[in-house]
C-alpha positions in Angstrom: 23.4 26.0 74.3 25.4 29.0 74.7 25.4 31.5 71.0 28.1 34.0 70.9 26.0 37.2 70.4 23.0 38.9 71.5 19.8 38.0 69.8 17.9 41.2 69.2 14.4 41.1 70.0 11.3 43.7 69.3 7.4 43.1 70.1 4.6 43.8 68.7 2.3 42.2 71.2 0.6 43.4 74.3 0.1 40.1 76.3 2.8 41.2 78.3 2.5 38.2 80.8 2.5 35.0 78.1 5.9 37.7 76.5 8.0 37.1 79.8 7.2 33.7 79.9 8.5 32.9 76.7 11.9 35.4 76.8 12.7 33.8 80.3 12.3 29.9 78.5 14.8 31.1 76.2 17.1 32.9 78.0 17.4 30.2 80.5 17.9 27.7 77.2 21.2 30.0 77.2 20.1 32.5 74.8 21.2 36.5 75.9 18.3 38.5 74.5 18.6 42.1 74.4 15.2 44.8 73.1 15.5 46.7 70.4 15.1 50.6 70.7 14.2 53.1 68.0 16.8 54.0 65.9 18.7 51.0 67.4 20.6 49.1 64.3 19.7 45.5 64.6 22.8 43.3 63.7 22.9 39.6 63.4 19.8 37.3 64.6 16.6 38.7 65.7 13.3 37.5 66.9 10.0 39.6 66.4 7.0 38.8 68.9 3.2 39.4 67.6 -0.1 38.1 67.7 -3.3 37.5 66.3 -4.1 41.9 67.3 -1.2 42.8 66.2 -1.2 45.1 62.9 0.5 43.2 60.2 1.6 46.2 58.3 3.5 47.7 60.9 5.5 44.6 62.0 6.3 44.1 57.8 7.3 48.2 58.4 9.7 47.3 60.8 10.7 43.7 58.6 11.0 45.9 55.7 13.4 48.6 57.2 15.6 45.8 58.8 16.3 44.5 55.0 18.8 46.7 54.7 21.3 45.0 56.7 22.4 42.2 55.2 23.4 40.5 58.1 20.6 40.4 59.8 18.0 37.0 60.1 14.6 37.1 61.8 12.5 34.5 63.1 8.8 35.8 63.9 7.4 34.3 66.6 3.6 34.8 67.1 2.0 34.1 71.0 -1.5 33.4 69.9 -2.7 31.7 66.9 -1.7 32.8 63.4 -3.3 32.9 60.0 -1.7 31.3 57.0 -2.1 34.4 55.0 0.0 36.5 57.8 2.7 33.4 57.8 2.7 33.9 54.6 3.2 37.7 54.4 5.9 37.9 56.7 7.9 35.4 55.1 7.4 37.7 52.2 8.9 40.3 54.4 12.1 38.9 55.1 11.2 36.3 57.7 13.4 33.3 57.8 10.9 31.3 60.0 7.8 31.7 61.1 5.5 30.5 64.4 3.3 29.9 66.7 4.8 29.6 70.1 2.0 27.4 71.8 1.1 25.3 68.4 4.2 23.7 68.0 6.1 21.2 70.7 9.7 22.1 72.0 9.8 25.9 70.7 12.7 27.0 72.8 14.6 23.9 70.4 13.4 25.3 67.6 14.3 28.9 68.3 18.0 27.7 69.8 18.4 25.0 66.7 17.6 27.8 64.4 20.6 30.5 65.9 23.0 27.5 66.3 22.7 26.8 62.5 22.6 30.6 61.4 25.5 31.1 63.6 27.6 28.1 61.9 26.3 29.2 58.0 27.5 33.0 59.0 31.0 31.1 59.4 31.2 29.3 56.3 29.8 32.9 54.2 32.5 34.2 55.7 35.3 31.9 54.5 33.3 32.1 51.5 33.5 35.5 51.0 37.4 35.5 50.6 37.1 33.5 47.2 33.4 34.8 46.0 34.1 38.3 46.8 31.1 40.6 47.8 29.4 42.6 50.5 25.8 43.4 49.1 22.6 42.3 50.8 21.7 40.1 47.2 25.1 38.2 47.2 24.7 38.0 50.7 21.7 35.7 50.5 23.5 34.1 47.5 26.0 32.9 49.6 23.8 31.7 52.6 21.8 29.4 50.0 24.9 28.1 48.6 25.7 26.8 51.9 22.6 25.8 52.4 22.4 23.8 49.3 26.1 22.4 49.5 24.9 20.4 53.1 22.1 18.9 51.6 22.7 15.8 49.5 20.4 17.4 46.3 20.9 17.7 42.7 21.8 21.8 42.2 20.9 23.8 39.3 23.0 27.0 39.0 21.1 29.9 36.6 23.1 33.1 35.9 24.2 34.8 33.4 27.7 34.5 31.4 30.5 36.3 33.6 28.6 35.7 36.9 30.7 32.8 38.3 29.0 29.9 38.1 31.5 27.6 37.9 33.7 29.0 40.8 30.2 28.5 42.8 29.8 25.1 41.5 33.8 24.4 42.9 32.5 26.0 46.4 29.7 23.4 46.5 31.7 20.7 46.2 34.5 21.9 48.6 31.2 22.5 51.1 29.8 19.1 50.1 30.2 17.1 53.9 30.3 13.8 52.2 33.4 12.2 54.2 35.2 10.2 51.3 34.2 12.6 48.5 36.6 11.9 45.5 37.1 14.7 43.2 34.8 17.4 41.3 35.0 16.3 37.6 34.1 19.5 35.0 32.1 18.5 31.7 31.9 21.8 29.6 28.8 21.1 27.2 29.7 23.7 24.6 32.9 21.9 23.7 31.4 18.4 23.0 32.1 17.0 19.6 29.1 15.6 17.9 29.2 12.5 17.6 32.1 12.0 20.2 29.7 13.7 23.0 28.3 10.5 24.5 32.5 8.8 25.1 32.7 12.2 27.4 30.4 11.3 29.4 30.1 7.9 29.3 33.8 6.2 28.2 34.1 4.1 25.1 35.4 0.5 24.7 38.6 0.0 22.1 37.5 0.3 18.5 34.0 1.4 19.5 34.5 4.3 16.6 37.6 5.4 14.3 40.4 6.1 16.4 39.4 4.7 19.6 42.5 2.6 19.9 42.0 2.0 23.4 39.3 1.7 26.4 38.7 5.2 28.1 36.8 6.0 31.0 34.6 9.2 30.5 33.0 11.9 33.2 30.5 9.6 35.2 33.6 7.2 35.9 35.8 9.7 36.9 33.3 11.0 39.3 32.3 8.5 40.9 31.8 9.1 44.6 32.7 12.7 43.6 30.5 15.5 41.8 30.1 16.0 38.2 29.6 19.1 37.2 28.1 19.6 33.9 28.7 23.4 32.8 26.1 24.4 30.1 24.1 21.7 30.6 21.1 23.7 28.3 23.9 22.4 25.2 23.7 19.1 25.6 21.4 17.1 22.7 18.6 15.6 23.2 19.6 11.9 22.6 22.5 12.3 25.8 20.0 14.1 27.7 17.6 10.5 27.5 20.9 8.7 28.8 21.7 11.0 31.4 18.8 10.8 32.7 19.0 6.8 33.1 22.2 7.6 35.1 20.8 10.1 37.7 18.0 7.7 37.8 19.3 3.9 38.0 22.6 5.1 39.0 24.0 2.4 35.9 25.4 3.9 32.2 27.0 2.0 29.4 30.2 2.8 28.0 30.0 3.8 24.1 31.1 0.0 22.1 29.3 -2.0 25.4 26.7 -4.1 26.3 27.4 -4.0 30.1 25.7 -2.3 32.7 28.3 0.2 35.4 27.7 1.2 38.1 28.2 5.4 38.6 27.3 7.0 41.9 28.0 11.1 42.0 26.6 14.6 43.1 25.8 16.4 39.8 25.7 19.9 40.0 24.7 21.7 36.5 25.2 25.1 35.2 23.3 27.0 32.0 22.9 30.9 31.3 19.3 29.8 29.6 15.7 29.6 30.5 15.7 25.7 30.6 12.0 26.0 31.5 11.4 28.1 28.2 13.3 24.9 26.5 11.4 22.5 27.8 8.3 24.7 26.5 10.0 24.4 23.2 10.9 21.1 23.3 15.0 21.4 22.9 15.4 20.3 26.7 13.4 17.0 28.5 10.8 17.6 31.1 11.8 15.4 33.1 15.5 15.3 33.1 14.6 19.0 33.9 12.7 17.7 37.1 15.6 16.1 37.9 18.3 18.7 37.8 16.6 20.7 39.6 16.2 20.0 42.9 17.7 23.1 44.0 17.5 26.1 41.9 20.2 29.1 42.8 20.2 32.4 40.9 23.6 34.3 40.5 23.0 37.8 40.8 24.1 40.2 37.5 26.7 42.7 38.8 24.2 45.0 37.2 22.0 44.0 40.8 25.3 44.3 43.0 27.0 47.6 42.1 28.2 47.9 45.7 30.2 45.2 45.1 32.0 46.8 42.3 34.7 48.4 44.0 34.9 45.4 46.6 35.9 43.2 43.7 37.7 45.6 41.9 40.2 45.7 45.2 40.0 41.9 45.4 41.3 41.8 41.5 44.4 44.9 42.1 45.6 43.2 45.1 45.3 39.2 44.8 45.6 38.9 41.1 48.4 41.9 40.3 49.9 42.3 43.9 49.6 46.0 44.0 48.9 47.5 47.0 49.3 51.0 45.9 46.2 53.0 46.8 43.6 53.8 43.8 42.8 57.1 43.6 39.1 57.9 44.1 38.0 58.6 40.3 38.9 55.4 39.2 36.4 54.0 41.4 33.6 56.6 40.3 34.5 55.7 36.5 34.0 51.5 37.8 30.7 53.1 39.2 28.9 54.9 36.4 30.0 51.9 33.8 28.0 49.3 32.5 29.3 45.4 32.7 27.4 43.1 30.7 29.9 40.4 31.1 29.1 40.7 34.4 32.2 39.9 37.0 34.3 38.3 34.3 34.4 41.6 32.1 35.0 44.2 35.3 38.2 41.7 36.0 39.3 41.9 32.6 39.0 45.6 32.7 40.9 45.9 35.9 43.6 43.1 34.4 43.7 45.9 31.5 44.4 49.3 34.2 46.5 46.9 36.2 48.9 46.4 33.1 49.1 49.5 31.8 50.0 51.1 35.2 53.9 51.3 35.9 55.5 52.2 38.7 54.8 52.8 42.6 52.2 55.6 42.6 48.8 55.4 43.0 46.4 54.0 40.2 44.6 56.7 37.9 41.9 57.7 35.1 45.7 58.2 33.4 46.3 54.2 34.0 42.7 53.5 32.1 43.4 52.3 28.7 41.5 54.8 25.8 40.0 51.9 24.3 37.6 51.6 28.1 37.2 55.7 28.1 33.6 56.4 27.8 32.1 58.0 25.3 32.8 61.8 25.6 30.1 62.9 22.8 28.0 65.7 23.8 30.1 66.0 27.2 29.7 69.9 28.2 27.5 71.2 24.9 24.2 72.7 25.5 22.9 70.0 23.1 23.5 67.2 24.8 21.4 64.3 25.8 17.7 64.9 27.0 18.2 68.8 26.8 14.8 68.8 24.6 13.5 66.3 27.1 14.4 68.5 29.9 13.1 71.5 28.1 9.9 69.6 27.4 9.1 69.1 31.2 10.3 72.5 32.4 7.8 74.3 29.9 5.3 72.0 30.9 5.6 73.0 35.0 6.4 76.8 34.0 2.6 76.5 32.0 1.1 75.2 35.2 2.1 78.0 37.4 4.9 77.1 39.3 7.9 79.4 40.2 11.3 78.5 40.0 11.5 77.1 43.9 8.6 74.5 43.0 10.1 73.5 39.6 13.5 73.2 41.3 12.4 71.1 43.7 10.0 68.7 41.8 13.3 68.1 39.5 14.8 67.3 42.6 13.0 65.1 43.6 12.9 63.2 40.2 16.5 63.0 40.0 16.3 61.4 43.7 14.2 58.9 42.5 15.9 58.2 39.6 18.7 57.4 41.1 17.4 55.0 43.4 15.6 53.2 40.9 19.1 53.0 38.5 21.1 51.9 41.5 18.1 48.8 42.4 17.3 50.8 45.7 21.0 51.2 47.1 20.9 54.4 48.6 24.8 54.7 48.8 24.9 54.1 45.9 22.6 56.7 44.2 24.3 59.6 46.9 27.6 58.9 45.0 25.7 59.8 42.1 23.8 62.3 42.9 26.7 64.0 44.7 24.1 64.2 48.2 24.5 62.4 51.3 22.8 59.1 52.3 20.9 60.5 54.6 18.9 62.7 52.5 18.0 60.3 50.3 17.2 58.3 53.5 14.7 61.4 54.5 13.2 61.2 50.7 12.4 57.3 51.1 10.7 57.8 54.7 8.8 60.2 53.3 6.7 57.7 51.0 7.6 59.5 47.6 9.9 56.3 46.2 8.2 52.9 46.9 10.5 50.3 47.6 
C-alpha cells in the first residue's frame, strides 16, 4: 500500500538488530519512513519504537512535546514485551495505538491499516473544517471523533454547552453517515414540545385521537425512517416519552397516539443536551437506561473559552461567508475578539461579528470605530492608579521588599508570574498568552522548558 507522506519515526530502543528488521518489513509493505532529529518538527503520522529498558518518562517527554501539533498521530510500537501499566501511560500521552511488535500476528497490517485510515479521516477533517471552522489542537481531535463516530453505525450523544454547535455537528454526522440509501435527517427540538401534544411529535396520531386532530399525521420516527433522528435537547423530554422512546430504539416498533397497532421505525438517532444527563439520572428526572442507550458514543464540544485560537479563524469565516466582505480587519479588532469573554460560546462571537459587520459602511478596512458601544468593554478604572489589584499588587511587592530582595529579583519573580498566568488563562496556548503578554512565543517557550509552569 503506498501512503502519500513520510511517516516519521523516533526510537527509544537499543536493540538495534530486531529495529532494522521491523523498519525494513514496513518499508517494503510500501511505507517511506524517515528519523526524526532534534529540533525536527514532526508533522502528520509518526511511529515511536521502545522496549521493556526503555525509560518511560522520557518517551512520554517526547509524546508530550509532540502534542502541540495538532496534526500529528502516533502509534508506539514496543520490540519486546510491554506492561499494561506502560500501554496504559502512553495512551495517556497521546498515543493513538499501542503494541507489541512480536505479540500480535500481521503487525506490518496493523501499522499500514492504521496510516491508510488516518490518512482517509485527515481528508474528511479537512472538508470538515470548511463548515465547522477551526484550527486548534482540541477542535482538532473534535473533528477526528466525529468522523470516527459518523462511520460507525452507533447511537451518538453530543454534550456541549449552548452556542457550541451541536446541531451543525449532528447535520455533519449524518451527511458522514455511509449508509447507502440514507433518507433524510429529521430535527425534533425538545424544548418546543407542547405538553400533552409531545408524544404526536414523535410518534404521529390517528384522526380524532385528541381535539383538533382532524386528520392522521405521521410524526418524527416515521419521517425518519431509514434516515437519522435527531432529537436536540433530549435532557427536556418527560419522563413518560422517555419509557416510549426507549421501546422504539429497542424493538424498533412505536404506536401512533389514537392506535392500537404496532409500526415498524428503523433510524440513526443522534441526541443533543447542554446538561449533565448522568447527574439526571442520579436525580431521577432522566431513565437509566434509556441513558445506556443514547449513549453509545459520547462527544464533547469544546467551549470557545478552550479554543481561543480559533477566535479570529471564525471570526474571518463569519466577515467573509456570511457578510461578503473581504476588506482587511485591522489588527485591534482582533486583540479586542481576543481579551473578550464568550459565554454563548460560537453563537455569541457570530452575533457580535453580525453586529461590527452591520455597522461598518463602506470599502475600508474594519475598526475598533465599526464596534458597536453597547460591545465596548468596560473602561472603569482604565489608566487610574486605583485600579484593579493595585492593593493586591502592593500586597506582594511589600511582602518580597520585606524578604530582601532588590528590584532585579522582585522584577523578575513578577515576571515570571505574569508568564504563568498567562498560560494558565489561555489553557496552555503559548501564542496565545505572547499576544497578551506583548513577548514572543519563544520566550515563553524557554519559561515552559524550564520546568517553572507544569503542563
Amino acid at each position: 500500500m503506498d501512503f502519500e507522506s513520510t511517516v516519521w519515526f523516533q526510537t527509544f530502543t537499543h536493540q538495534h538488530g530486531l529495529l532494522a528488521d521491523i523498519i525494513g518489513q514496513l518499508e517494503a509493505s510500501g511505507i517511506e519512513l524517515a528519523a526524526l532529529h532534534l529540533n525536527d518538527v514532526p508533522t502528520g503520522a509518526g511511529i515511536i519504537f521502545l522496549d521493556q529498558d526503555s525509560k518511560l518518562a522520557e518517551v512520554q517527554e517526547a509524546m508530550d512535546s509532540f502534542s502541540y501539533y495538532s496534526d500529528t498521530r502516533i502509534i508506539a510500537v514496543s520490540v519486546g514485551r510491554l506492561a499494561s501499566t506502560s500501554t496504559w501511560a502512553l495512551l495517556r500521552s497521546g498515543a493513538a495505538e499501542v503494541f507489541a511488535w512480536f505479540e500480535v500476528e500481521k503487525p506490518v497490517q496493523i501499522v499500514a491499516s492504521r496510516l491508510a485510515y488516518w490518512q482517509v479521516l485527515e481528508e474528511k477533517v479537512m472538508d470538515l473544517q470548511q463548515r465547522l471552522v477551526g484550527r486548534s489542537k482540541c477542535w482538532i481531535n473534535t473533528l477526528r471523533q466525529l468522523v470516527d463516530m459518523s462511520l460507525s453505525n452507533c447511537q451518538v450523544l453530543i454534550m456541549g454547552e449552548s452556542g457550541t454547535g451541536k446541531e451543525l455537528v449532528a447535520q455533519e454526522i449524518h451527511r458522514l453517515d455511509p449508509r447507502p440509501t440514507k433518507r433524510d435527517c429529521v430535527v425534533v427540538d425538545c424544548t418546543n414540545l407542547i405538553p400533552g401534544l409531545s408524544g404526536s411529535e414523535l410518534f404521529g396520531h390517528e384522526k380524532g385521537a385528541f381535539t383538533n386532530a382532524i386528520s392522521t399525521r405521521d410524526g418524527a420516527l416515521a419521517l425518519a425512517h431509514e434516515g437519522t433522528l435527531f432529537l436536540d435537547e433530549l435532557g427536556e423530554l418527560p419522563l413518560p416519552l422517555q419509557a416510549e422512546l426507549l421501546r422504539a430504539l429497542q424493538e424498533g416498533t412505536y404506536k401512533r397516539v389514537g392506535s392500537n397497532t404496532w409500526r415498524q421505525a428503523s433510524f440513526r438517532l443522534v441526541s443533543a443536551t447542554n446538561r449533565d444527563l448522568a447527574e439526571e439520572v442520579r436525580k431521577g428526572r432522566f431513565r437509566q437506561d434509556l441513558y445506556y442507550r443514547i449513549s453509545g458514543w459520547t462527544c464533547h464540544l469544546p467551549p470557545l473559552r478552550e479554543r481561543k485560537e480559533d477566535i479570529v479563524v471564525l471570526a474571518e469565516h463569519f466577515f467573509r461567508e456570511q457578510h461578503h466582505i473581504q476588506q482587511p480587519v485591522d489588527r485591534q479588532v482582533y486583540d479586542f475578539l481576543l481579551l473578550r469573554d464568550y459565554p454563548g460560546n460560537v453563537r455569541e462571537l457570530q452575533q457580535l461579528i453580525n453586529r461590527i459587520a452591520n455597522k461598518h459602511l463602506g470599502e475600508g478596512p474594519i475598526t475598533l470605530g465599526d464596534i458597536p458601544r453597547s460591545d465596548w468593554p468596560d473602561f472603569a478604572g482604565f489608566g487610574t492608579n486605583e485600579g484593579p489589584g493595585t492593593p493586591e499588587l502592593e500586597i506582594g511587592v511589600t511582602s518580597l521588599l520585606y524578604r530582601g530582595l532588590g528590584l532585579k529579583e522582585i522584577k523578575d519573580q513578577v515576571t515570571e508570574i505574569a508568564k504563568k498566568v498567562a498560560i494558565t488563562h489561555e489553557n496552555g496556548n503559548l501564542k496565545l498568552a505572547a499576544h497578551r503578554l506583548g513577548c514572543s512565543e519563544r520566550i515563553l517557550q524557554m519559561h515552559r522548558r524550564s520546568g517553572e509552569v507544569v503542563s
